[in-house]
N, C-alpha and C positions, 0 to 999 in steps of 0.2 A: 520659604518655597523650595530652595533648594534642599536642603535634609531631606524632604517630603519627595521629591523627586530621587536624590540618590535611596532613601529608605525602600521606595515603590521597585527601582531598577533591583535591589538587592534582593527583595521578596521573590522580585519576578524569577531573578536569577536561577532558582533554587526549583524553580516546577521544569513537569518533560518541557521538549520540544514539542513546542505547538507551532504549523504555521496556518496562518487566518485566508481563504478564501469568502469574502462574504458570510455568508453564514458558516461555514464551514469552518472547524476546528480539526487541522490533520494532525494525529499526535504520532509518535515514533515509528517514522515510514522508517523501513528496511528490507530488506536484499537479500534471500538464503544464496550466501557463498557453494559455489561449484567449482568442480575437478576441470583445470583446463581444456577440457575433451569434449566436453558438455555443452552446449549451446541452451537448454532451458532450463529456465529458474522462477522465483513468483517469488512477489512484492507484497508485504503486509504493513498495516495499519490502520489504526482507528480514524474515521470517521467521525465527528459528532455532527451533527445540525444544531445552535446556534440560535436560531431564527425562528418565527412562526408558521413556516409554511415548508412543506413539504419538499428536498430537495431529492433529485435524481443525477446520476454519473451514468451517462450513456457511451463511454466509449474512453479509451488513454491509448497513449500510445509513446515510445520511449524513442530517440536516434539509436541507440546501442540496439535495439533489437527491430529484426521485422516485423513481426506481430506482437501483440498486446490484447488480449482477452480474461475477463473475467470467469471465473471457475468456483465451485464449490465441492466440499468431498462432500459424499453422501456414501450411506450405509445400503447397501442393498444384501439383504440376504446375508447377512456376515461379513458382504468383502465391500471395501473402501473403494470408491469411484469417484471419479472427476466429470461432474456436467457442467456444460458452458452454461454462462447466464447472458443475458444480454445487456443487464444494466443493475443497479445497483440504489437501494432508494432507501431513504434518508428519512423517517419522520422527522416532522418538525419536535423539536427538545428532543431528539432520539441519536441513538448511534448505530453503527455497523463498524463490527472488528471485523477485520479483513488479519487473519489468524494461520497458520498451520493445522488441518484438518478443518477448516470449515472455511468461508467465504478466500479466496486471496486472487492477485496479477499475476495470471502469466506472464510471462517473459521469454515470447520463442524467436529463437533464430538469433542467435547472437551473432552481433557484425562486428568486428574487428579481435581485439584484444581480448584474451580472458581477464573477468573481474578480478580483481584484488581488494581480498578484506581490509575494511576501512576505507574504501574508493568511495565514492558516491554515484549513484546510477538516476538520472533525471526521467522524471516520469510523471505526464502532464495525464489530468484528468479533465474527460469534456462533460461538461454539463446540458442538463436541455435545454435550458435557459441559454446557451449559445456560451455563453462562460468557460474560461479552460483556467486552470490553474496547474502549474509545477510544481512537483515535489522533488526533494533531493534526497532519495532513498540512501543509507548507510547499507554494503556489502557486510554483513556478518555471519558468522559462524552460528548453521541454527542448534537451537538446544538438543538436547538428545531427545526428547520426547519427541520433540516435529519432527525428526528424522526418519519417523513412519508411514509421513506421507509421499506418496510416490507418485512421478508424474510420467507413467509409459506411456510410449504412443508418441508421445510432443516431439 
């Protein structure tokens, strides 16, 4: 039994970062790193659902910042836009990538400290089902492609 248990821990070892809300599978939440001056940033990661039955994320909200809203880009006419969403829904066996250029958290109003890559930025998701879970997003340095999403206005 025990081999069986260190063999399972080893295997586990080796997959992303998942953490398990109920049905929910959060895989590598993270933080686009900003210029100390900046007070808005947004939070990505996958989502799965898990479970049989359809779940929804109607709202998060971080201590480090004052707002928390959902956004997606969108193409209009050529040029890239940010429309709020209100919520964010989960087929059941399905996922939502919360990405650069398509679904992600904002993160406006920074309280305190600027982020420091490799910090971690806690950031609780509310369910409809009344259910709230944390996530402990990693601050990183985003790739050079997402660094064409622009968030004016925040």
């Amino acid at each position: 039994m025990k081999s069986r248990i260190g063999g399972l821990a080893l295997l586990l070892s080796g997959l992303p970062l998942a953490l398990w809300a109920g049905d929910l599978a959060i895989q590598d939440p993270w933080v686009r790193a900003i210029p100390p001056n900046m007070q808005t940033t947004a939070a990505y990661m996958v989502i799965r659902n898990t479970g049989t039955v359809g779940k929804t994320v109607v709202g998060a909200a971080s201590p480090l910042f004052s707002r928390v809203e959902f956004h997606e880009t969108v193409q209009k006419n050529g040029v890239a836009g940010m429309v709020a969403r209100d919520s964010l829904v989960i087929d059941a066996g399905g996922q939502v990538a919360l990405k650069p250029g398509g679904y992600h958290i904002m993160l406006i109003g920074l309280q305190g400290q600027a982020l420091q890559t490799g910090s971690k930025v806690p950031v609780m998701l509310q369910l409809s089902d009344g259910t709230q879970e944390t996530v402990m997003a990693e601050v990183r340095t985003a790739p050079v492609a997402a660094t064409q999403e622009h968030h004016h206005g925040h």
